[in-house]
C-alpha positions as a printed Julia matrix, in Angstrom:
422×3 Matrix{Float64}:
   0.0     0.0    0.0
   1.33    3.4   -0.91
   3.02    5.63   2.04
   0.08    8.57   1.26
  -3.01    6.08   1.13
  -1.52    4.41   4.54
  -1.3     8.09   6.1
  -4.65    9.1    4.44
  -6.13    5.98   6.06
  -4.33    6.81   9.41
  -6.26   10.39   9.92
  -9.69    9.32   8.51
  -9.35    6.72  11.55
  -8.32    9.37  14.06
 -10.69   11.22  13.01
 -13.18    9.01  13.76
 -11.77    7.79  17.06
 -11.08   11.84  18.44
 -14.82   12.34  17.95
 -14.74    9.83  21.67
 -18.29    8.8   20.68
 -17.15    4.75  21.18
 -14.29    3.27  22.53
 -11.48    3.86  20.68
 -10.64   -0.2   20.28
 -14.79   -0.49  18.66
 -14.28    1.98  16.26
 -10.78    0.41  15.52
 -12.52   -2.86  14.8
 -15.5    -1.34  12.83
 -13.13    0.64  10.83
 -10.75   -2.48   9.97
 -14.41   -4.32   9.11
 -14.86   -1.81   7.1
 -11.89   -1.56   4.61
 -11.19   -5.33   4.47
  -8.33   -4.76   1.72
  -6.07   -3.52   4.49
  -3.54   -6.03   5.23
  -2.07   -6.89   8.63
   0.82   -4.78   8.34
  -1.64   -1.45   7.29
  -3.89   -2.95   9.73
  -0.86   -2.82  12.73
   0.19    0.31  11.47
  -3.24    2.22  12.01
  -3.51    1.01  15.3
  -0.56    1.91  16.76
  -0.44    5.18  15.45
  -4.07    5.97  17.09
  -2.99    4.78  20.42
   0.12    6.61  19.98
  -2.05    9.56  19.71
  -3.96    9.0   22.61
  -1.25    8.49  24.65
   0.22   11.58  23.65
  -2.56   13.99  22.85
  -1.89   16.9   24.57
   1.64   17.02  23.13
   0.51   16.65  19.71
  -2.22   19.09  20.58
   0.28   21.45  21.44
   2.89   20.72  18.18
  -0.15   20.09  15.6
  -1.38   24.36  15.49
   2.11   25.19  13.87
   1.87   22.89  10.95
  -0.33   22.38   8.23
  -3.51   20.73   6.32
  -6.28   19.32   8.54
  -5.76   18.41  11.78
  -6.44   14.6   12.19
  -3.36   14.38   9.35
  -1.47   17.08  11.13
  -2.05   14.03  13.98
  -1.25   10.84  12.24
   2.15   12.55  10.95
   3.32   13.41  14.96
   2.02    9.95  15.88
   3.04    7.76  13.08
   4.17    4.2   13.92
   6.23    2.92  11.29
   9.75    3.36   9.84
  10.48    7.45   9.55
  11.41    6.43   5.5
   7.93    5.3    4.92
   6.11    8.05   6.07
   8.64   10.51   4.72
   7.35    9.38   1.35
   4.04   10.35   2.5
   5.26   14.23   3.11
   5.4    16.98   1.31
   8.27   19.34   1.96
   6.9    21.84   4.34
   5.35   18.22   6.36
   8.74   17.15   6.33
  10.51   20.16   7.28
   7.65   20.7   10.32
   8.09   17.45  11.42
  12.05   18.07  12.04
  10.89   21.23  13.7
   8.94   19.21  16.58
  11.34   16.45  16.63
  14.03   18.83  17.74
  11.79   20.45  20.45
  13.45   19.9   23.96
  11.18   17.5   26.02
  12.79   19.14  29.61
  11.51   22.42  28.34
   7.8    21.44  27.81
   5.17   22.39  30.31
   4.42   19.84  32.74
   0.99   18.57  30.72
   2.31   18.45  27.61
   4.98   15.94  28.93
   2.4    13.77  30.92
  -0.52   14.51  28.84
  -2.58   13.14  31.56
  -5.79   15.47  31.97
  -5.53   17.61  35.44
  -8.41   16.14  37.09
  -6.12   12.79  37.15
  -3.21   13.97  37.32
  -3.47   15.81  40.84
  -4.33   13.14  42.45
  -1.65   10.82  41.42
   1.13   13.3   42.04
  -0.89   13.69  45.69
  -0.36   10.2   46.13
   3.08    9.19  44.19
   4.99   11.89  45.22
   8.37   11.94  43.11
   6.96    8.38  41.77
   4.8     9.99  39.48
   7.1    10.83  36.63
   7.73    7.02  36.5
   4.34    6.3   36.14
   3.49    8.94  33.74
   6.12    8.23  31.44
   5.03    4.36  31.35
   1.31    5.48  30.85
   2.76    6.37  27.45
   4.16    3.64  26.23
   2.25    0.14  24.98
   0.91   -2.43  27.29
   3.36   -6.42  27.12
   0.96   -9.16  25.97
   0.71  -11.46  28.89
  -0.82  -15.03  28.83
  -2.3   -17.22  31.66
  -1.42  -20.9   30.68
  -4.15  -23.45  31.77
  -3.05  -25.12  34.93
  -5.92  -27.45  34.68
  -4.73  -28.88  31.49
  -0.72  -27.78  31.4
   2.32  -26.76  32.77
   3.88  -23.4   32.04
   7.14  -24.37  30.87
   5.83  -27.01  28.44
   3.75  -24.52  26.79
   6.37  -21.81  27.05
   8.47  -24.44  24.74
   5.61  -25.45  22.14
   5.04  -21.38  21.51
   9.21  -21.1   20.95
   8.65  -23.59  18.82
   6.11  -22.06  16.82
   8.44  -18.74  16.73
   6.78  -17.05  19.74
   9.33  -15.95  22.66
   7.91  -15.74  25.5
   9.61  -15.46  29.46
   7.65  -16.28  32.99
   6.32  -13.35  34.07
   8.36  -12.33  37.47
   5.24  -12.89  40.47
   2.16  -15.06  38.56
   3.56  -18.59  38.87
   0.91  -19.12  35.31
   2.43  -16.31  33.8
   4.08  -15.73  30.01
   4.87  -12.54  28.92
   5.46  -12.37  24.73
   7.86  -10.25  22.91
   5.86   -8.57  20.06
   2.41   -9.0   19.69
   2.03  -12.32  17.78
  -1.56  -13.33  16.36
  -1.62  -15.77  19.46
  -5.28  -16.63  18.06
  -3.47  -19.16  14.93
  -1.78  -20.54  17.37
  -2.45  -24.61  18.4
  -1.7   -23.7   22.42
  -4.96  -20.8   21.79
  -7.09  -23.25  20.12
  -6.55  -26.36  22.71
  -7.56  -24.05  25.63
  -3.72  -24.29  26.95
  -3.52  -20.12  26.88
  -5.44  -17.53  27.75
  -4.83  -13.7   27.54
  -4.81  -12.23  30.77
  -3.05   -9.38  32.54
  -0.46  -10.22  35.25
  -1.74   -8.54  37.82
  -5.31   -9.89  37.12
  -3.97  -13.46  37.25
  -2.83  -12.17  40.62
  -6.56  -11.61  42.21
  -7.0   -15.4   41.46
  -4.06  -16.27  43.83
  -5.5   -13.84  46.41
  -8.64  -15.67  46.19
  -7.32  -19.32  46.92
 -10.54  -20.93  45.94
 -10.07  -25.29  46.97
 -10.97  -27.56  45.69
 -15.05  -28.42  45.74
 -15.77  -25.39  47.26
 -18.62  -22.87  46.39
 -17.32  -19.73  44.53
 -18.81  -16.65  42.99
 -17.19  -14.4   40.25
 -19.41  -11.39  40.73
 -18.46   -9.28  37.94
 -17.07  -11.67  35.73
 -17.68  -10.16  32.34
 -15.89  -11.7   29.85
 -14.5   -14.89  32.37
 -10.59  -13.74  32.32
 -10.47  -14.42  36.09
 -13.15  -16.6   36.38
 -11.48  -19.3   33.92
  -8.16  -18.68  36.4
 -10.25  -19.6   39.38
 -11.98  -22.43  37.99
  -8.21  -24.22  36.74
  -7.05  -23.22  40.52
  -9.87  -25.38  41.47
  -9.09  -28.43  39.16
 -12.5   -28.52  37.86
 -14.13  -29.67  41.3
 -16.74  -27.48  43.26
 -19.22  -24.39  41.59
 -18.0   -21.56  40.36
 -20.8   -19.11  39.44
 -19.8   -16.61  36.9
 -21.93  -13.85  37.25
 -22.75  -10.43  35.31
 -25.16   -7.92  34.63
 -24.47   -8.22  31.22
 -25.33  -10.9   29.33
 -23.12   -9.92  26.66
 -20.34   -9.81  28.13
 -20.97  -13.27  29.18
 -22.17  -14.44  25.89
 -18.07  -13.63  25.26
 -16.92  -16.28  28.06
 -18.71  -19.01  26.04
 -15.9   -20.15  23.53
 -13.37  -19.59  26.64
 -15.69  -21.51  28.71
 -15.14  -24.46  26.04
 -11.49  -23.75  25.17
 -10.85  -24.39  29.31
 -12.07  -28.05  29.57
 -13.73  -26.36  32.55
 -17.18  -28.41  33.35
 -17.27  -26.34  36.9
 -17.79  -22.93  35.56
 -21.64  -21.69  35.72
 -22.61  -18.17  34.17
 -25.54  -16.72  34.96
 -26.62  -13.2   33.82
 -28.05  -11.24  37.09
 -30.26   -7.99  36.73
 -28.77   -6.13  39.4
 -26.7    -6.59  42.43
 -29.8    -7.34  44.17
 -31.35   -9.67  41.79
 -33.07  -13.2   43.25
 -30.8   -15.2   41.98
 -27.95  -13.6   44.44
 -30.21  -13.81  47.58
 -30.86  -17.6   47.24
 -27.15  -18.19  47.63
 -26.42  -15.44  50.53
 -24.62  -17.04  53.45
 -23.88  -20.26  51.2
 -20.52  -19.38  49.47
 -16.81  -19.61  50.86
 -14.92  -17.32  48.19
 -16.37  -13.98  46.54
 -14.38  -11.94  44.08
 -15.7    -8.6   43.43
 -13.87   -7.28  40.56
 -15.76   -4.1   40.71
 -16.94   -1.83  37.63
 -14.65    1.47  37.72
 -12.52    3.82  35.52
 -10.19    1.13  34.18
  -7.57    3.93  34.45
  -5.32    1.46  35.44
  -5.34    0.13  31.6
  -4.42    3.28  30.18
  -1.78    1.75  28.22
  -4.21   -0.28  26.31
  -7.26    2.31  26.54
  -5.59    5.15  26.3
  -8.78    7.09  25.2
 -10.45    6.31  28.79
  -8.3     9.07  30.1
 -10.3    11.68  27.58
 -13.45    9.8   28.07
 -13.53    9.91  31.95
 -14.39   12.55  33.99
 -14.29   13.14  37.97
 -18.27   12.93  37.84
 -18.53    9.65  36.22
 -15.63    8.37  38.61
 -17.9     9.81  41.48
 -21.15    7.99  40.48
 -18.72    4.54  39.91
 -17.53    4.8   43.59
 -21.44    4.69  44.49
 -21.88    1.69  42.4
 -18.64    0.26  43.84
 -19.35    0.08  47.54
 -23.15   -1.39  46.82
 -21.89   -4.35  44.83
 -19.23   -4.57  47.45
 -22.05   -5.12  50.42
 -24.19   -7.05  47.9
 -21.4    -9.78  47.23
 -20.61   -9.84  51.12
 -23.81  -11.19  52.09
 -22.98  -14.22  49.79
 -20.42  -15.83  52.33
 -21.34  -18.1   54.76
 -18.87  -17.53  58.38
 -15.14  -18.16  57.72
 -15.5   -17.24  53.88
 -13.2   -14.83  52.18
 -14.2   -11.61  50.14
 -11.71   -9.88  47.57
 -12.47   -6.36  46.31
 -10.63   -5.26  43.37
 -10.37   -2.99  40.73
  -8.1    -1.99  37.7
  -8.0     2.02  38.8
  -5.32    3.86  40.17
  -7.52    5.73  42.05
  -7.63    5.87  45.85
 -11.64    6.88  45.42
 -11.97    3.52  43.83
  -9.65    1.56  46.1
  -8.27    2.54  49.27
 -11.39    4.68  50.11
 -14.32    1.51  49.36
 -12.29   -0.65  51.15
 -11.73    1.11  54.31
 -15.1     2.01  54.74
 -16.46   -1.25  54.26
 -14.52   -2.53  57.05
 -15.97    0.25  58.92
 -19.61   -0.78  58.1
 -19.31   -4.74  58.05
 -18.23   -5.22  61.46
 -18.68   -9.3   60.32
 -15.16   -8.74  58.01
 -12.0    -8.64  59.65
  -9.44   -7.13  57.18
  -6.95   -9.84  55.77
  -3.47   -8.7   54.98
  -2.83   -8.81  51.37
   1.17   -9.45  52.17
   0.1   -12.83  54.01
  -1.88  -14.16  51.56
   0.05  -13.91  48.86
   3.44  -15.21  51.1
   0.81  -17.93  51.69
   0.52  -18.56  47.66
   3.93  -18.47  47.29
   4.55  -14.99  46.0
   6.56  -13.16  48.27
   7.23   -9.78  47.19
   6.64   -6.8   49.54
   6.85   -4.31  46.24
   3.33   -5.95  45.06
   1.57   -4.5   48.39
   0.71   -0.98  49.3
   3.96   -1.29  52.65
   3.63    1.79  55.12
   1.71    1.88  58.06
  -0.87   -0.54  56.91
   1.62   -3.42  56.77
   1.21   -4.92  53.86
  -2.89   -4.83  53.9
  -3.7    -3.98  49.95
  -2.08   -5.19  46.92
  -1.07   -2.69  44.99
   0.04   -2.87  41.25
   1.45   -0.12  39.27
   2.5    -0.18  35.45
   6.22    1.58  36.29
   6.79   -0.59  39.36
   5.68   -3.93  37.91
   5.27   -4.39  34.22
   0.86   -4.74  34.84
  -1.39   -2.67  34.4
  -2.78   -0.85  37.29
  -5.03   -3.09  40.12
  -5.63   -2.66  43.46
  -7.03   -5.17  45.54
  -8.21   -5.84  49.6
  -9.06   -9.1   51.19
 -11.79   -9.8   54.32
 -12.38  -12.96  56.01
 -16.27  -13.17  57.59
 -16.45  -14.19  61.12
């Protein structure tokens, strides 16, 4: 495809995705349904210049007035993923000589959003709360999420399927704290591969294979997933309990659930019911209060912990909507609490970086369920083998949340608390 109809094709799909109507990943994949004759390479190309964008869109805000021609090109040209060659043969001369002009702009002389290009609503609170750390963070924000797989410890063993993918071409390395962890170099179409198809793989997060360790679901025990949506963790739970017990997958969306089917099948996993509920409230969640020993609540919030793989949420958030989430947040919390029966254990987690989200729910639902004595995230996870006091919140709380941050730890961003029920 020629340089000027790949750069063409580049701003009619930024221009699409800036409008923040959708998520920017939807309109990706209804634009790529759309012009079927783009090949994988265009296809890669497009992509990772619009989340290069979004990363950076305050900086290219900022650069894109001095140049020329309509904006969403003046975009894809500061953004552009692919070799500098290519797109120069996409340029005219004043592009070209524009371009040079904001790639020898000083970064250390920038003002402090155009180098963060976080907007200030989230960025206050995180330099509140990092401190010097912030920089760090904001700097990784920017740059691409790894591709992380969960291998299926029902059906096989990590380093036996870390083998077959070298095999097929696909590095891969055990991810440092998950012990069913592979993090991939590149971004291989891990759907062709045999290990995908057989159920042996799954994509999943680090850190979210992380809140199925914390959860320590046995063997024929009774377990809810309470926001399960698409099954990541729920699959993780139900291998952890080598297919014995009930694990009830539940979800106010049915569609999100309809996606856990083919995983569902993939997993071997006969243990694994979902079950789409109407509301945190709904009848099917009171005929089981008081009956289960493990509940996972991985709440609905900002997901501004994912930034590096929804960049956009960042410009589609706003400090109201994260307000009205927090409300949401502590009812499922009490909701899912009355499931467990007396010695049962309750995990509360999101992927925000938020303290609203996090810190805040959980201490004051300790406050309120005087049934829940706080459990020590450090402990638990020493318990599961995964010693690592950099993976918990540390100061004066010892230890009590886990604590995952994309600078510190290669995940994305998750928080999570623990409660056992007296």
């Amino acid at each position: 495809m020629h340089p000027k109809a790949v750069l063409d094709a580049c701003a009619d799909l930024l221009e699409q995705v800036l409008r923040f109507d959708h998520p920017a990943d939807a309109v990706v994949s209804r634009y790529f349904r759309e012009h079927r004759s783009l090949g994988p390479r265009e296809r890669a190309t497009l992509a990772e210049t619009t989340y290069a964008v979004l990363r950076r869109k305050l900086l290219f805000d900022h650069f894109a007035p001095s140049g020329s021609g309509p904006k969403a090109r003046r975009l894809a040209i500061l953004g552009f993923q692919g070799p500098r060659d290519f797109l120069a043969a996409a340029l005219n001369a004043q592009e070209k000589d524009w371009l040079a002009q904001c790639d020898a702009i000083d970064a250390n002389g920038l003002l402090e959003r155009h180098r963060h290009n976080l907007p200030e609503w989230l960025a206050q609170p995180l330099k509140e709360q990092l401190g010097e750390a912030f920089w760090p963070l904001a700097e990784s924000l920017n740059e691409p999420a790894p591709l992380d797989l969960r291998v299926n410890a029902f059906t096989d063993k990590r380093d036996d399927v870390r083998h077959e993918l070298e095999l097929a071409g696909v590095k891969a390395r055990p991810t440092p704290y998950s012990p069913w962890g592979l993090r991939l170099d590149g971004k291989p179409a891990i759907n062709k591969l045999d290990a995908f198809a057989r159920g042996a793989v799954e994509v999943q997060d680090e850190g979210s294979q992380l809140l199925a360790l914390l959860l320590d679901a046995k063997r024929g025990e009774m377990v809810v997933d309470f926001c399960a949506g698409a099954g990541g963790k729920t699959l993780a739970i139900g291998a952890a309990m080598r297919n014995t017990g009930r694990l009830y997958a539940f979800d106010t969306s049915a569609h999100r659930l309809d996606a856990l089917k083919p995983r569902l099948a993939r997993s071997k996993l006969s243990n694994v019911h979902p079950a789409a509920i109407a509301h945190e409230r709904d009848e099917r969640v009171k005929r089981l209060a008081g009956k289960i020993d493990r509940v996972i609540v991985d709440a609905p919030c900002s997901g501004l912990g994912t930034l590096r793989r929804n960049p956009d949420l960042k410009w589609r958030q706003s400090p109201q909507a994260v307000q009205e989430m927090t409300v949401k947040q502590a009812a499922i919390l009490r909701s899912a609490a009355r499931l467990l029966k007396p010695g049962g254990r309750l995990i509360y987690a999101t992927c925000s970086v938020l303290r609203a989200e996090n810190e805040d729910i959980a201490e004051a639902f300790t406050a309120e369920a005087q049934q829940f004595r706080p459990l020590a995230v450090a402990e638990l996870l020493g318990s599961a083998k995964v010693a690592d006091d950099r993976l918990t919140s540390g100061g004066p709380d010892g230890g009590l949340y886990l604590r995952l941050w994309p600078h510190r730890h290669g995940t994305d961003g998750f928080f999570a608390a623990a409660w056992q029920k007296s």
